[in-house]
C-alpha positions in Angstrom: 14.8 -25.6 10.1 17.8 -25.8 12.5 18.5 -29.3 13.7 19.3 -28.2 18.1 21.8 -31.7 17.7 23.6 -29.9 15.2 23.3 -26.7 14.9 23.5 -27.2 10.9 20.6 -26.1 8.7 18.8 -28.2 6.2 18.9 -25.5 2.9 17.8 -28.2 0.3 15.8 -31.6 1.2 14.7 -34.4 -0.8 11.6 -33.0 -2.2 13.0 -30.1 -2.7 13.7 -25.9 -0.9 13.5 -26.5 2.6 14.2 -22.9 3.6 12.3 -19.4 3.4 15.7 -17.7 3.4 18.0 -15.8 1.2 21.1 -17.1 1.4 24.7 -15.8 -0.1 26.4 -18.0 -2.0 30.7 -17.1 -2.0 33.1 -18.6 -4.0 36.6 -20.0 -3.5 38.8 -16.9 -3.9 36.4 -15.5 -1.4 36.1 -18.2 0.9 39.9 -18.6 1.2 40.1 -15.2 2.2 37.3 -15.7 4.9 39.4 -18.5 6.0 42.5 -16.5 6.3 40.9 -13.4 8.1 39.7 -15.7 10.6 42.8 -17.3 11.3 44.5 -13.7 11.7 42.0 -12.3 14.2 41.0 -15.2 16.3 42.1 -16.5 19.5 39.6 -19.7 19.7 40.2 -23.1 18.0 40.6 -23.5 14.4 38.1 -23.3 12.2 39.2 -27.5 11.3 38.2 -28.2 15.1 34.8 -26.7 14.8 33.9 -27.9 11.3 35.1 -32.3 12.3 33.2 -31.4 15.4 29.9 -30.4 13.2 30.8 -32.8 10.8 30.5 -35.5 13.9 27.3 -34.1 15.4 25.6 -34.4 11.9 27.1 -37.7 11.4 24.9 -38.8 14.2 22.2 -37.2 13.3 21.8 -38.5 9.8 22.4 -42.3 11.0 22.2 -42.4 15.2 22.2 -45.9 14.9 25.2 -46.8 12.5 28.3 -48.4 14.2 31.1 -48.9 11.9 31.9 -45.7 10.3 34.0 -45.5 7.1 35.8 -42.2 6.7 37.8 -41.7 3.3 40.1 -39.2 3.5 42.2 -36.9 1.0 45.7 -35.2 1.8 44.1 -31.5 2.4 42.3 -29.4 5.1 38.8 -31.7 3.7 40.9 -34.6 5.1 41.4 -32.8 7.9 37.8 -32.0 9.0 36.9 -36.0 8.7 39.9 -36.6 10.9 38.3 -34.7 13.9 35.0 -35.8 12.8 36.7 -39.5 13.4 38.4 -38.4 16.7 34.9 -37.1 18.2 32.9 -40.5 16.8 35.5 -42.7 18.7 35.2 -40.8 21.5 31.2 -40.9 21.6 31.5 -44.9 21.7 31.4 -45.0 17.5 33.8 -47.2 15.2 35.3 -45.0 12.8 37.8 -46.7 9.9 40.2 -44.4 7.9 41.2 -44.5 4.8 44.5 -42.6 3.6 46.6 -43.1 0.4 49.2 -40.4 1.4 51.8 -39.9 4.1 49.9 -37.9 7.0 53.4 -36.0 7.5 53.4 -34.5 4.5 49.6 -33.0 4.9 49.1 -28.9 5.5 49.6 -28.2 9.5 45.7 -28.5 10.2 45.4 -31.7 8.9 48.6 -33.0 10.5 47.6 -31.5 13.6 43.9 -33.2 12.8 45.8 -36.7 11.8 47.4 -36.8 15.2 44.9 -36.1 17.4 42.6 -39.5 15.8 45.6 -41.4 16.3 45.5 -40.2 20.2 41.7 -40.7 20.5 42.7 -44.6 18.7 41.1 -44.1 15.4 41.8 -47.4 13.8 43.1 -46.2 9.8 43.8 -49.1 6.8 44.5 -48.6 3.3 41.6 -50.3 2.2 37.7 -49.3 2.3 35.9 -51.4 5.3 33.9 -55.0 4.1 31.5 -53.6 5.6 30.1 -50.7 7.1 26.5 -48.0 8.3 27.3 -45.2 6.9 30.4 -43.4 4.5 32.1 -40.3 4.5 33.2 -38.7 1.6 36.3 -36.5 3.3 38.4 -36.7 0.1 38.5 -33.4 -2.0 37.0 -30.1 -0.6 36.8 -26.3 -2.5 40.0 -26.6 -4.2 40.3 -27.0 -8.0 39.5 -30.2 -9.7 42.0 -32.9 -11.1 42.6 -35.9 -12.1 42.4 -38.2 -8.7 44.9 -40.8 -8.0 43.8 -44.4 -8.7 43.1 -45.2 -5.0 41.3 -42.2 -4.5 39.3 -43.0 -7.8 38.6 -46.5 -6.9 37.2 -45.4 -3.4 34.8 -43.3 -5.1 33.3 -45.9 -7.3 33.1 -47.6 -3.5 31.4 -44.7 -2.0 29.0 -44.2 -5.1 28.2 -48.0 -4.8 27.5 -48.9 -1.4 23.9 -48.6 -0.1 24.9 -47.3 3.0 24.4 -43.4 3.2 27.2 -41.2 2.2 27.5 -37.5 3.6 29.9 -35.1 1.5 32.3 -32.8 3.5 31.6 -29.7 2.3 31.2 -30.3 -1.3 31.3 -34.0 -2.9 34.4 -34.8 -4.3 34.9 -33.9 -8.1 32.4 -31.3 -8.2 33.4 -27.5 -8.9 32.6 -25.3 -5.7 32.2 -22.7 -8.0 30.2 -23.5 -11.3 28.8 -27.1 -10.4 30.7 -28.6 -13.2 31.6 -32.3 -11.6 34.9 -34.3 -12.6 34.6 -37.8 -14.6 34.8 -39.5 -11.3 32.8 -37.7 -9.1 30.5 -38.6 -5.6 27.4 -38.8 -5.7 26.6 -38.2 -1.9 23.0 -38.3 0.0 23.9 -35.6 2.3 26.1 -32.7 1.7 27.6 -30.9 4.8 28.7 -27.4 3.4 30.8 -25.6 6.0 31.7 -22.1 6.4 29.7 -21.0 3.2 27.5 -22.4 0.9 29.1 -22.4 -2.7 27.2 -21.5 -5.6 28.3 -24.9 -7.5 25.5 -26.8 -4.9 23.2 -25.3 -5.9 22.9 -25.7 -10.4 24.5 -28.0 -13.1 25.3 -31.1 -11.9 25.5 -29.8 -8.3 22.1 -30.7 -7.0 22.7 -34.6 -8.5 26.3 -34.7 -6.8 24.6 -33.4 -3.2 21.5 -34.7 -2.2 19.9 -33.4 0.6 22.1 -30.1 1.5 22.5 -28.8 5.0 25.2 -25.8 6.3 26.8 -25.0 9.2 28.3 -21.4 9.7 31.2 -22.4 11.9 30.0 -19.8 14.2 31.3 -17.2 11.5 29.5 -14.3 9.8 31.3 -13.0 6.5 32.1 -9.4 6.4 32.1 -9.5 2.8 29.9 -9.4 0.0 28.5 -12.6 -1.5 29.0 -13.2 -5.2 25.9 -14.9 -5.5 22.2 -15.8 -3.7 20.3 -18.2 -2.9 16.7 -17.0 -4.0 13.8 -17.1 -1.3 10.4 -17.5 -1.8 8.6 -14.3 -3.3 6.6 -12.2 -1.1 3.3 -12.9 -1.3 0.7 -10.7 -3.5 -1.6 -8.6 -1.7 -4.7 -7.7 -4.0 -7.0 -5.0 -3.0 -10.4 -5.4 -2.1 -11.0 -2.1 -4.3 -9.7 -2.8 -7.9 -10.7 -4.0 -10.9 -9.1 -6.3 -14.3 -7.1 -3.1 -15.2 -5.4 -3.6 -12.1 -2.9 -6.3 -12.8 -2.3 -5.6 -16.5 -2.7 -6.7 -20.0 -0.2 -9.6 -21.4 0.2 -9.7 -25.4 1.5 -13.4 -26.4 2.9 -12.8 -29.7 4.1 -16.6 -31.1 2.4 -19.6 -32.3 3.5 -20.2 -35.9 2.0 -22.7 -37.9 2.5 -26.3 -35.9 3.4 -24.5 -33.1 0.7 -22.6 -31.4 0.4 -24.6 -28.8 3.5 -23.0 -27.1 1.1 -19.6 -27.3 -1.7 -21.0 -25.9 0.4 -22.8 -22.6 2.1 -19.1 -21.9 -1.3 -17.7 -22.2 -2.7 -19.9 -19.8 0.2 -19.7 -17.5 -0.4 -15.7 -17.6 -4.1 -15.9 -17.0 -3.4 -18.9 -13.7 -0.5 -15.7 -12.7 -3.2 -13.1 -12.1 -2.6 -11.1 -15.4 -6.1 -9.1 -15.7 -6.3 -9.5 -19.7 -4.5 -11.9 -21.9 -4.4 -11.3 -25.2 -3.3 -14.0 -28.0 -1.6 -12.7 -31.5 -0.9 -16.4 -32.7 1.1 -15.7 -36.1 -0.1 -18.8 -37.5 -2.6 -17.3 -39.9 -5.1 -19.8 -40.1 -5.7 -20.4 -36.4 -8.3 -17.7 -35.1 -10.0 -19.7 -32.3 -9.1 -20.5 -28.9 -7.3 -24.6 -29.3 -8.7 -25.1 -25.4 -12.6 -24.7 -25.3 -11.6 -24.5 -21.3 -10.4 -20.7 -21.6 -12.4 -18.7 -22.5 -10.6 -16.4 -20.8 -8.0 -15.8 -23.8 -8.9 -13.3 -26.2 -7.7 -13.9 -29.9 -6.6 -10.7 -31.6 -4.6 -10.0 -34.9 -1.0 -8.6 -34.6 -2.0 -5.2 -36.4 -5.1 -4.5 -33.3 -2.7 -4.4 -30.2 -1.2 -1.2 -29.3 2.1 -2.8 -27.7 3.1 0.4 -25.4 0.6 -0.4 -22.9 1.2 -4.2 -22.7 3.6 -6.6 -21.8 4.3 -8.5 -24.3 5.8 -12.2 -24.0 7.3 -12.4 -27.8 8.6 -16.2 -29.3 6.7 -19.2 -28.1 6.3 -21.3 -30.7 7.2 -18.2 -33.3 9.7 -19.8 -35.9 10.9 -17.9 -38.4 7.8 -15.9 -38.2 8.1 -13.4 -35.3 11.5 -12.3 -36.8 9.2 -9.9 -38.5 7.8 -8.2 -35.6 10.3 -8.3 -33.1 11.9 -5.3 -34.2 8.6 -3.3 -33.4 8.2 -4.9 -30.0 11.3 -4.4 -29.0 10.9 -0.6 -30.0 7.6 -0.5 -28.4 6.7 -2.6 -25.6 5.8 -1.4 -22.4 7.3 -4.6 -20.9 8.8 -7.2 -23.1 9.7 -11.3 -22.6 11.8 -12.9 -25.0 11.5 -16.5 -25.1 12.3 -19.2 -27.5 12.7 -18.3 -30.8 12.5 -14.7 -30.1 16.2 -15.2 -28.9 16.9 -17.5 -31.6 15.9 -14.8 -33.8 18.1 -11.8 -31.8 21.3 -14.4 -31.9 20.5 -14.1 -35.9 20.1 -10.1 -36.0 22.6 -8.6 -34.0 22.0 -5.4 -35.2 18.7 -5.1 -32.8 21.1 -5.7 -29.6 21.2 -2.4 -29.7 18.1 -1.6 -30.0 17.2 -3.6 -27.1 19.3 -2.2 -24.7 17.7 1.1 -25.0 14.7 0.0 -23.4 14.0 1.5 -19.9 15.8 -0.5 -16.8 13.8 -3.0 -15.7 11.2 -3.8 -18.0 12.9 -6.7 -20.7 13.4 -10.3 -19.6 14.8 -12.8 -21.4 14.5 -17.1 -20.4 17.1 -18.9 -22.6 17.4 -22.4 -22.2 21.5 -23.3 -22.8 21.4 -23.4 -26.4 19.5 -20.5 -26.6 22.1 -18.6 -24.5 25.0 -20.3 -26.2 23.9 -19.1 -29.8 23.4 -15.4 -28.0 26.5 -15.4 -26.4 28.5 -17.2 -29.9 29.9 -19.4 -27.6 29.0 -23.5 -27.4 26.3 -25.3 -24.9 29.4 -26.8 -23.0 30.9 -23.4 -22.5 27.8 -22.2 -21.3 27.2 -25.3 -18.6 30.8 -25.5 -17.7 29.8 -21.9 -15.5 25.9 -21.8 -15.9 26.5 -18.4 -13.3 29.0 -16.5 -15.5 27.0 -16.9 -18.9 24.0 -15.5 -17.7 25.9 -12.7 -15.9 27.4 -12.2 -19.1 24.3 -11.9 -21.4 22.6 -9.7 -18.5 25.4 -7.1 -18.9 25.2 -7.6 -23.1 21.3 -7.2 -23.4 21.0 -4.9 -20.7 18.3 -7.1 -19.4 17.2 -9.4 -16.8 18.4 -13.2 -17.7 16.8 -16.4 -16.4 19.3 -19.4 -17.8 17.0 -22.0 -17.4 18.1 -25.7 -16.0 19.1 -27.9 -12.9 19.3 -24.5 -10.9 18.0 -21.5 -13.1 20.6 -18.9 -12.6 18.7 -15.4 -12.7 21.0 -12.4 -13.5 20.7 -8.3 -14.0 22.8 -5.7 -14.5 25.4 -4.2 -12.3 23.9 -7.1 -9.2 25.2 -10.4 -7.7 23.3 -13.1 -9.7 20.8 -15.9 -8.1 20.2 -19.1 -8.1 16.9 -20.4 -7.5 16.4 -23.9 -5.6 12.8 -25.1 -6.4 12.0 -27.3 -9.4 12.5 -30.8 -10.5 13.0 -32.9 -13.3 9.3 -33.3 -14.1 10.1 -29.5 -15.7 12.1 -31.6 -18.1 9.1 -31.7 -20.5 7.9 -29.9 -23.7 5.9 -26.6 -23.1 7.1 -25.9 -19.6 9.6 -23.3 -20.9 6.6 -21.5 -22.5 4.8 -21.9 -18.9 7.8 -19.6 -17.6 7.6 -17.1 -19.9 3.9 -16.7 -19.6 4.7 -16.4 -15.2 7.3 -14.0 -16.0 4.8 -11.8 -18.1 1.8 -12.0 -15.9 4.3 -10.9 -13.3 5.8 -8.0 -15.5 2.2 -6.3 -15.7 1.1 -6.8 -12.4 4.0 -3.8 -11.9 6.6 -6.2 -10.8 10.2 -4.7 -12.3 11.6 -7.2 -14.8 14.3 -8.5 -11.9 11.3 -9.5 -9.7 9.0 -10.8 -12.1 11.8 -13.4 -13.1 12.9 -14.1 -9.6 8.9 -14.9 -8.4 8.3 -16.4 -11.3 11.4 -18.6 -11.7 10.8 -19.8 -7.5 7.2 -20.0 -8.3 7.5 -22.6 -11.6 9.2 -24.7 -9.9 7.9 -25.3 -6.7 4.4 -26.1 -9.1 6.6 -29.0 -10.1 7.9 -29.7 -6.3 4.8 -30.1 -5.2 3.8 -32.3 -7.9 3.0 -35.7 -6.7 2.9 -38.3 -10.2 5.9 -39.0 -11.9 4.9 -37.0 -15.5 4.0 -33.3 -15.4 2.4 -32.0 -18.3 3.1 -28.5 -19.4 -1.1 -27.9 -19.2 -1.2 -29.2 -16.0 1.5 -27.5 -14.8 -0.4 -24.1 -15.6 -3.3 -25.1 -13.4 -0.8 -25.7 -10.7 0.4 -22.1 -10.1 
């Protein structure tokens, strides 16, 4: 909801989405440009003035009763904004302290402009983090690309990271990638994040959501007229089921995995299809001496041998728990399936046979998934885990456009990706996902979805937002993958 005190937007709270909304994500190329066309074609303040006067409102808001306020602030336009912020707390009967390690003459006009109006309004500044203070901000390093920080700059983040006083983040916390949510060795870790003008897709996954906190935004009073490179995902619509229909309605999901010592990971996607709405489920464990149900509590599951499915009218959710064993089918399902999921070791399995690639990306649009967790995408793409977390957005772009598939990279903000389309972050989901089983719990969501006539781009993003709000609105500490299905 929007805060009437200031006017900023609450996108992500502490337990989690706090907004029904789609929103675009832009990143720094884009954003600069935003910031110049602004500049060029408008006659009001600057965009600085606005953003330290937002940054000021929601200062107050997050601590109305904090006194002594301890601004750090960096040599760019970030500094900048916390300047005006400082000006407008003085003003409002506040005791804002500045810190600044550089020569304010040498800043960028804005913030020089910013620097001299605090020293007008009598914004005390020191060299030297306050004793004491009610509340932090981090005004040090905005959008622009990371680097090593100077000692003093380093040393007041290990002060704003230890203090128990809150600590709001101008824009984005300093040391953490706007773009990719990669964060520097030294890095913020704030409790609020102000982001201004745009929100930035590196919020939002990696390390972004630890570096943040709670998230809020304020527009500036500006509406891009450009494309966004990215989204924000909202909640799914909700399903509508008609009074008139029947089982056959909503589909038939074949879980093909479950090797020896591993069928478990069948029997959770399973579940997690039949608690999605899929009318039948059908279970093809390829652990040949495991022919009954492991979970005398559903019934629901039908057992059936590999060779007794007739794949092109089911969608199939291929690799849970498989080993080495489904690399022996998947070359028919991929051939065959009405709708496929590839999960697990299916992919670990495609990473080993690259000659089915293109095989699989003759399938018809919309009807193959694929949830890699970063190793699995790492061994697809032939590139490492780092490489693949060091821009979580661009890999799974990447392996949507090699698969011809939809992709959901799985982690701290799943980034969901199709052909030819702006990718999409999704903001529910917790650590408590961080368990064994839950992956297969996704895939079995993702298939239910698939049959119920969702196109493989929707079935991923309601299933993604769906799996992890389960876990949001989880209220213990451990969240087992079983109980997790019964949650949806």
């Amino acid at each position: 909801m929007k805060e009437i005190a200031t006017n900023s937007e609450r996108i992500v709270g502490k337990t989690g989405a706090a907004t029904a909304a789609a929103w675009p994500l832009f990143d720094v190329a884009h954003i600069r440009q935003l910031e110049l066309d602004h500049t060029a074609s408008s006659r009001g303040e600057p965009l600085m003035h606005t953003a330290g006067l937002a940054l000021a409102k929601f200062a107050l808001a997050v601590a109305p009763h904090a006194k002594v306020i301890w601004i750090a602030c960096g040599p760019g336009n970030n500094g900048g904004d916390g300047l005006i912020a400082a000006a407008h707390l003085r003003q409002w009967g506040k005791e804002p302290i500045v810190t600044i390690a550089h020569d304010p003459k040498n800043s960028p006009p804005d913030a020089l402009d910013a620097w001299q109006r605090a020293q007008v309004a009598g914004v005390p500044w020191q060299p030297e983090a306050p004793a004491q203070f009610d509340l932090a901000i981090d005004a040090l390093f905005g959008i622009g690309s990371l680097r090593p920080m100077a000692s003093s700059y380093e040393k007041w983040v290990g002060e704003l990271n230890a203090t128990g006083a809150p600590t709001i983040a101008v824009d984005v916390p300093s040391g953490l990638d706007a773009n990719t949510g990669a964060t520097a060795n030294v890095h913020v870790q704030a409790d609020y994040t102000l982001s201004l003008l745009t929100l930035k897709p590196g919020l939002f996954t990696a390390q972004g959501r630890d570096a943040c906190g709670e998230i809020w935004f304020n527009d500036l009073g500006v509406t891009p007229a450009i494309a966004p490179q990215a989204w924000l995902s909202a909640p799914p619509v909700p399903e509508k089921r008609a009074h008139a229909s029947h089982k056959g309605s909503y589909g038939d999901v074949a879980i093909v995995g479950g090797a020896a010592g591993m069928t478990g990971a069948a029997w959770l996607a399973g579940s997690s299809a039949l608690h999605s709405g899929a009318g039948r489920i059908f279970v093809c464990l390829l652990d040949p001496q495991q022919h009954q149900p492991l979970n005398s509590d559903l019934p629901e599951l039908m057992v059936r041998p590999i060779a007794d499915i007739d794949w092109s009218t089911k969608t199939v959710v291929a690799g849970c728990g498989g080993g080495d064993a489904i690399s022996e089918i998947l070359p028919a399902l991929i051939q065959k399936a009405r709708n496929l999921v590839l999960d697990a070791d299916a992919l670990n399995q495609l990473a080993l046979h690259p000659e089915w690639t293109h095989r699989l990306t003759q399938r018809d649009v919309g009807t193959t998934a694929m949830t890699p967790h970063p190793l699995e995408a790492a061994r697809l793409l032939g590139i490492s885990v780092s490489e693949v977390q060091a821009n979580r957005v661009h890999a799974a772009q990447l392996l949507a456009e090699r698969y011809r598939c939809t992709v959901a990279l799985k982690g701290s903000g799943t980034v969901m990706a199709s052909p030819g389309v702006a990718p999409s972050i999704n903001p529910t989901g917790n650590a408590r996902l961080a368990s064994a089983g839950t992956g297969d719990v996704l895939a079995g969501i993702v298939g239910a979805c698939l049959a119920q006539g969702l196109s493989a781009s929707h079935a991923v993003h309601a299933a993604v937002y769906r799996h992890g709000l389960a876990a949001d609105r989880w209220q213990g500490t451990v969240l087992r993958a079983s109980e997790l299905c019964q949650r949806l």
